[in-house]
N, C-alpha and C positions, 0 to 999 in steps of 0.2 A: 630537956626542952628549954629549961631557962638558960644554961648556956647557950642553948643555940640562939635565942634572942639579945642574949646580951653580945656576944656576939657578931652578930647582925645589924646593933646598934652601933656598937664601935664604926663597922665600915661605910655606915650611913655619914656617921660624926666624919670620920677618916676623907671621904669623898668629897663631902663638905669642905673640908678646910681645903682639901688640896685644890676647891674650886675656887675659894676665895683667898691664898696663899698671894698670887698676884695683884693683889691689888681688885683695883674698881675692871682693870682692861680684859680681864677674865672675867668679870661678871657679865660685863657691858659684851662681850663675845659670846657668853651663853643666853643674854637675852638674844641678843638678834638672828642667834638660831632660834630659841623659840617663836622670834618672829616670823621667820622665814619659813618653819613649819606649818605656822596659822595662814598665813599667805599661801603656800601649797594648794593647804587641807580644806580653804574657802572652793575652790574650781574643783576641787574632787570632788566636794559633797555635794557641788553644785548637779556635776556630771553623773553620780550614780544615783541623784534623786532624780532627775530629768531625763535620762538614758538607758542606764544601765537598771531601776526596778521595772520600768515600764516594758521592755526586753523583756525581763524574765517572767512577767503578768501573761506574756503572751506566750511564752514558752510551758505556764501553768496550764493557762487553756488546751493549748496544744496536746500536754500530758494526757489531760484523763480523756482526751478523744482516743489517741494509741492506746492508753491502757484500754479500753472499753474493747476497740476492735484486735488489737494483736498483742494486748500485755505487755507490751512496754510502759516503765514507770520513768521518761522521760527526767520526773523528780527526784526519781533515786539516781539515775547517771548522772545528774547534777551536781548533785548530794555528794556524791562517793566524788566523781574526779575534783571537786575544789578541794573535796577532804583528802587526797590521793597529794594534790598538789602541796598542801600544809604539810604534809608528813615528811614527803620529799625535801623542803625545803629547809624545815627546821632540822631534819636527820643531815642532810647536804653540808648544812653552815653550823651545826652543833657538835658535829662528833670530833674533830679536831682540837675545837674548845674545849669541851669535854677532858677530853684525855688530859689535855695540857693544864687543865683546872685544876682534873683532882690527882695527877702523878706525878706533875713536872714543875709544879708552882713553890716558889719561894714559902710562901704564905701558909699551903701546906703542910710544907717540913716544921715550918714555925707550930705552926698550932699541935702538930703531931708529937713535940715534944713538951709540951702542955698537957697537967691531969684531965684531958678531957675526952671523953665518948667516942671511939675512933670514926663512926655513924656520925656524929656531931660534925664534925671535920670535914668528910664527906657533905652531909647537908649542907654544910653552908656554902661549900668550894660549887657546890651543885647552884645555889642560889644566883651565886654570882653569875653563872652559865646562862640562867634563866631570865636577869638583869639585863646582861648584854648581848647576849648570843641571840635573844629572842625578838630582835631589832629586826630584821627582816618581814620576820612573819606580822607585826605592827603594819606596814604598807599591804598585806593582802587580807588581813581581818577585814578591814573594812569592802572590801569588795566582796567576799565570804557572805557576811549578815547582807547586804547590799539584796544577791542574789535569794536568799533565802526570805527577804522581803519581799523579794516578789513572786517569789513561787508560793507566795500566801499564807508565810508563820508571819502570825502577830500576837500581839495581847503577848498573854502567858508562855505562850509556846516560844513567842521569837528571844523571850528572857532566860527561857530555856536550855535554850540553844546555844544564847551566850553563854550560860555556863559551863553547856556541857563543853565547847570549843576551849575554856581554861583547861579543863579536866583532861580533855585532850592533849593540848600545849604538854600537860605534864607530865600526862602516859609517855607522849613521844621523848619527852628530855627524858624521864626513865630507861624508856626501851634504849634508846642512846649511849647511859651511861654502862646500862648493863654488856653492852657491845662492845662497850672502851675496855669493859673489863678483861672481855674475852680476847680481844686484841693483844695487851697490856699482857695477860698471863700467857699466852702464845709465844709472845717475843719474850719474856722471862726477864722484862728489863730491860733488854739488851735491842742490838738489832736496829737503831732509834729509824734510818734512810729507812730500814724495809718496813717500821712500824708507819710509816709516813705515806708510803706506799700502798700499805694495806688500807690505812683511812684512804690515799684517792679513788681503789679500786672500788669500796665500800660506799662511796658517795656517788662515783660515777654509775653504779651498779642502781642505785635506788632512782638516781635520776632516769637514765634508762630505760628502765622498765616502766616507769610511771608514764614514759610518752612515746614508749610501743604500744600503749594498750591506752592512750587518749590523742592516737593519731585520726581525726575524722575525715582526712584530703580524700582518702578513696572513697567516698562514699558519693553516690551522685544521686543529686536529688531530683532528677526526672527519671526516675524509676523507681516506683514507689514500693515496688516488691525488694528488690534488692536494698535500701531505707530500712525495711524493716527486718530483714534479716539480718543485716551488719546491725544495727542498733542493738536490738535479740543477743548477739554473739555476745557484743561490749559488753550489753548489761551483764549478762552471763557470767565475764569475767573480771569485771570491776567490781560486781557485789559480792564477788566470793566469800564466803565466810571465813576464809583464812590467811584474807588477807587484815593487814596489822590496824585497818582505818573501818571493815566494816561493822565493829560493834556501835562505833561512834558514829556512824551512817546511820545505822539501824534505832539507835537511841533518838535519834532527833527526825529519823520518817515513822519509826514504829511504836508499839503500844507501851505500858507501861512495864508488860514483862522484857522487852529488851532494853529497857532503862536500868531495870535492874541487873539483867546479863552484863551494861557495859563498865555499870558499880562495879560488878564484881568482876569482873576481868582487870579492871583497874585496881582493886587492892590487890589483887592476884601479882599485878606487875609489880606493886611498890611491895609487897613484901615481900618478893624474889631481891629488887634493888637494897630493900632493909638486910637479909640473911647475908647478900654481898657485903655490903656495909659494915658489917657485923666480923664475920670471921673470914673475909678472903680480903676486902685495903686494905687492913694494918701490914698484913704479911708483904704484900708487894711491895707498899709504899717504906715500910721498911728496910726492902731487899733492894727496891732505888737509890734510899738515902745511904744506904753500908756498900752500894757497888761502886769498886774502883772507878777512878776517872783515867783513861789513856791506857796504856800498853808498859809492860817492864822492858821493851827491845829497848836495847840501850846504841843508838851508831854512833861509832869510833870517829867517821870522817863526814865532816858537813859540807857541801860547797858552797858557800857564801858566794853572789852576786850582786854586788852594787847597784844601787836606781838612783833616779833622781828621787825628792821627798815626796812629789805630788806621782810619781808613778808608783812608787813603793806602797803609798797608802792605797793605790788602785787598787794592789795586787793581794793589800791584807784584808782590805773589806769586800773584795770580790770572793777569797776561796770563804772567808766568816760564813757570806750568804750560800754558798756551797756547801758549806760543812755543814752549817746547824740544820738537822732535822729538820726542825719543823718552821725554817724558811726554805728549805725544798721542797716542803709541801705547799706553802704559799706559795709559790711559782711555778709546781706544776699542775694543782690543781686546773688553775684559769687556763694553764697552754690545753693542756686535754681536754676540758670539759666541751670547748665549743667543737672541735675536730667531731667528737663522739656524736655528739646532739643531731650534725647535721648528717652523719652516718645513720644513725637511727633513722633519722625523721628526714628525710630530703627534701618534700614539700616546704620546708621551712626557707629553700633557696627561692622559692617564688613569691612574688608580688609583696605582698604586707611583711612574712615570714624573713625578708630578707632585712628589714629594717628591726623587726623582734632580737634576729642576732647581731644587728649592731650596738643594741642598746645593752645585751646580753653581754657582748665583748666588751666593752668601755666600764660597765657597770663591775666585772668582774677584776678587769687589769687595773680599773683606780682604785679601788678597794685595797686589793691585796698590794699596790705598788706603796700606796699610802701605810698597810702595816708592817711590811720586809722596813720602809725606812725609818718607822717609830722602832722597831725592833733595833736596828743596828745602832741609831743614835742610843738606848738604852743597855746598853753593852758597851761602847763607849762608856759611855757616864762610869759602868759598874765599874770598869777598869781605871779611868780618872783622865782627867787633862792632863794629857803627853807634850802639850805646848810648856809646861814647867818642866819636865826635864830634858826636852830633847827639843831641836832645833826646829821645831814643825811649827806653821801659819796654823790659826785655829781657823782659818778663810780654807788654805787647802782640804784641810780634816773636813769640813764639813762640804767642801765641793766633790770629795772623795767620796763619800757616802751616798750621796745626790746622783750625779754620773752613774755609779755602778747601780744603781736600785735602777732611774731612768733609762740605759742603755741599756739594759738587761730584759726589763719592760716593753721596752721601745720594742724591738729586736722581734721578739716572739709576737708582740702584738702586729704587727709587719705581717709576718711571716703566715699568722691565722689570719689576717687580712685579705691576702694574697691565695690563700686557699679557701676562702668564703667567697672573693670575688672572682675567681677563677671558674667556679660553679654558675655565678650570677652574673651574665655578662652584662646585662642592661643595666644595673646598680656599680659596675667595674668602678667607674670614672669617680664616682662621688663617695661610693666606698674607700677609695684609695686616699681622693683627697681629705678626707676625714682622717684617717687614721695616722698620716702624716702629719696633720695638723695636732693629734694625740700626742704629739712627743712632747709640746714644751708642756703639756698640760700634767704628764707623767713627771717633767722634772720639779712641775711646781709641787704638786703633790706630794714627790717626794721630800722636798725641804719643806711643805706643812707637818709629814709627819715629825719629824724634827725638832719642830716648834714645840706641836700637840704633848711630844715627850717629853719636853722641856718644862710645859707651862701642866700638865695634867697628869706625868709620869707616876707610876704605881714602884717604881724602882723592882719589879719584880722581872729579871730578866731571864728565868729558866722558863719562864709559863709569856714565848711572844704573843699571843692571842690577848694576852692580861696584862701587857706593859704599861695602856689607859685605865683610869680612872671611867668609872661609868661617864659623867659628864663628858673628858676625852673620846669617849668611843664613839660616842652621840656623835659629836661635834665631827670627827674623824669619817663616821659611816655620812654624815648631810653633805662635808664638803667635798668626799672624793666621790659624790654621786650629781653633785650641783654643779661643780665645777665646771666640769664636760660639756654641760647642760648651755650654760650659760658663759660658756669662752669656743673651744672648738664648732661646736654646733653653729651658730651664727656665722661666725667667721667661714667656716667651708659654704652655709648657704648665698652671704655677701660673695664671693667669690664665683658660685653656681648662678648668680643673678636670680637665686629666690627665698631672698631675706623675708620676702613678702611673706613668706608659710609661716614664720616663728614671729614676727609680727602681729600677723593675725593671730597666732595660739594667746600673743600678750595683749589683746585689743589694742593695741596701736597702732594707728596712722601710716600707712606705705607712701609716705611724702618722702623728701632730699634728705631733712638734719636725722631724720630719727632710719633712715636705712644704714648709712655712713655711721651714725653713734654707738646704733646697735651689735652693727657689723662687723666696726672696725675697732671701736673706739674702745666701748666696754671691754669685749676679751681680752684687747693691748693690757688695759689699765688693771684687768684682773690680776693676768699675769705676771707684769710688773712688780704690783702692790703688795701682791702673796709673796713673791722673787723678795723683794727689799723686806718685807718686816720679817721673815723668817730667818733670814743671813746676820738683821742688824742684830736679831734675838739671840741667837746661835754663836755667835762672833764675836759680838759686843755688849752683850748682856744686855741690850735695849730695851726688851720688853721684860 
């Protein structure tokens, strides 16, 4: 345990420095994202105090009339699908981390050859997971406790709840890790494409199921018989007992003996994670660090074919993103996931559902465009500036990595475009023009990450998930989610002639300077500004 703390201190100290390495202009970038957080998080707390508890106050009432007359606990399908939805989400966006954390990471190998607790090693490659990877689930806690406030936990109970919600967080990064394992020992190592594969089946599978069975479209609410038998069925099968989220359901609706069931199904899991830990990572992580890299075919005849310099580099950093594992997973995760979602769930093409998947699609392809190009610029790095020995623009190199991350992105985001609006025909026109408007926003993206790995880099280039610095990820997961927000968005609505909606979302004035500033002027200057300081950083060591 003291190792693991000290430990743990080091990469607090480690993160630190590498936030303040650059100077004051990294700092002064990490306040104004904490700024821009607090700015957010003022209108949300506004909206779930004024909105969203009062909602669910009435949805409490509602509860114990159903229960009284047909036993429906209105409370517990509440209970269970937010908890359904946290499970999914953190299994969704942690088991790739996961893997990559504790078998693929530089950091790892390091510590592994260190007198230290192979358990230890593990622990801490796992903290890190729980540091960063746990960044999602942060924007739906708060709507979580939100709902739970108004289904009437307070006092004691609603501090409760908060806890038990950590407990949970944790069970889930457990049951995750224990899944890497099983993956990881399946492929023997080996295999990395199909172990890539197996995480997106794995992901897409959890997501899935969790919204076949929290689809409510069929349900019509002028027939109160059929209400209550679909409601009857759900609960049925949302509260199942063997499912991986109802002890934790049951812990926070029921008495003090399922608090103690969900204790112990909780040490239950961590000392399955601890036995792993114990005597099956050393063995693997071993059997990673001692297995060959490439093949012994040796071929006699090569056929060389000449490019120009800026095509050549297309063609080495296009097959890199092809090759490496687990930026095939970062790329095909986002093309499948939305395809599937709207297989499952079709309703989701009507009225509101269809702006849910666009927020879905954008949220997903600037995320992952943004780490495929932190990843490649940090691979670069490991191998060194090629502007010293060979005739190459460090302008072309870095427009080389940009281009292929962005047209790559671009391309498939199109394409799921086109198959969402294809479905939606009402939405066709404005859907289209949005996601065209996506492209420069993908290529700024991708020279932030660039930056990101520049000004925040972990230099850990086997573990891409981990190339940031906690701060880096932060700053990485705000701007390729704001971005969008606040350049394309606008821009397609100035364009739609209704700038007025995002206006009004900012209370501002629908007059002349502020439609055209909003509109036209901000996203230009966005884009721009990210465009020039990321290139002068990258190129010219400016920043």
């Amino acid at each position: 345990m003291r190792d693991f703390f000290i430990i743990t201190k080091w990469r607090i100290i480690e993160g630190f420095r590498m936030l303040t390495r650059h100077g004051k202009k990294a700092v002064i970038a990490s306040i104004l994202a904490i700024v821009l957080v607090i700015m957010i998080g003022i209108p949300i707390a506004f909206y779930l105090r004024g909105f969203l508890i009062p909602n669910f106050s009435r949805v409490a009432g509602l509860s114990d009339q159903l229960k009284e007359l047909t036993g429906i606990d209105l409370r517990l399908i509440v209970v269970s699908f937010f908890s359904a939805i946290i499970f999914s989400i953190l299994l969704g966006s942690d088991l790739p981390i996961v893997v990559s954390n504790l078998f693929f990471s530089d950091r790892a190998e390091m510590l592994f050859s260190l007198p230290l607790k192979k358990a230890t090693v593990a622990n801490v490659q796992l903290l890190e997971v729980l540091a960063a990877g746990g960044l999602p689930i942060l924007l739906f806690a708060p709507i979580f406790m939100a709902a739970l406030k108004g289904l009437g936990y307070s006092g004691g109970r609603f501090w409760m709840a908060l806890v038990l919600l950590f407990v949970f967080v944790l069970n889930t990064l457990a049951i995750t890790a224990i899944i890497s394992f099983g993956i990881v020992f399946l492929s023997k190592g080996r295999f990395l494409k199909t172990l890539s594969t197996m995480m997106t089946m794995v992901t897409l599978f959890v997501f899935i199921f969790t919204l076949r069975f929290m689809d409510f479209s069929s349900i019509d609410l002028a027939k109160p018989d059929q209400v209550a038998e679909q409601f009857g069925g759900l609960q049925e099968v949302i509260t199942s007992a063997y499912l991986p989220w109802s002890p934790f359901v049951r812990a926070i609706t029921g008495d003090v003996g399922d608090l103690l069931l969900f204790l112990v199904v909780s040490v239950m899991i961590f000392g399955l994670l601890g036995l792993l830990e114990i005597f099956v990572y050393p063995r693997i992580l071993q059997k990673l660090i001692t297995r060959p890299i490439g093949t012994s075919e040796v071929h006699s005849r090569v056929n060389f074919r000449r490019h120009g310099v800026l095509t050549g580099l297309l063609i080495k950093d296009f097959l890199l993103l092809i090759r490496e594992p687990k930026l095939t997973f970062a790329f095909l995760y986002p093309s499948l996931f939305v395809p599937v979602v709207v297989i499952v769930n079709p309703a989701l093409l009507n009225s509101f559902g269809v702006l849910q998947l666009l927020g879905l699609i954008v949220f997903l392809f600037s995320n992952y465009a943004t780490v495929s190009s932190t990843a490649l610029f940090a691979f670069e790095r490991q191998l060194g500036d090629g502007s010293w020995l060979f005739p190459i623009n460090r302008f072309k190199a870095v427009l080389s990595k940009s281009l292929v991350v962005s047209s790559l992105y671009s391309v498939v985001i199109i394409i799921v475009g086109l198959y969402v609006s294809s479905n939606a025909s009402q939405y066709r026109a404005f859907m289209m023009n949005f996601l065209i408007l996506m492209i420069p926003t993908i290529f700024t993206l991708s020279l932030l990450g660039g930056f990101l790995e520049k000004s925040f880099g972990t230099k850990d280039t086997r573990n891409v998930f981990k190339a940031l610095s906690l701060s880096g990820a932060i700053l990485s997961f705000l701007l390729s989610t704001l971005l969008p927000v606040f350049s394309t968005l606008p821009l397609t609505l100035y364009l739609a002639k209704d700038i007025g909606l995002f206006l009004g979302f900012l209370n501002v004035p629908v007059v002349s300077p502020f439609t055209w500033l909003f509109g036209v002027v901000f996203p230009l200057a966005l884009w721009a500004i990210i465009t020039w300081a990321s290139f002068r950083s990258l190129c010219y060591n400016f920043v």
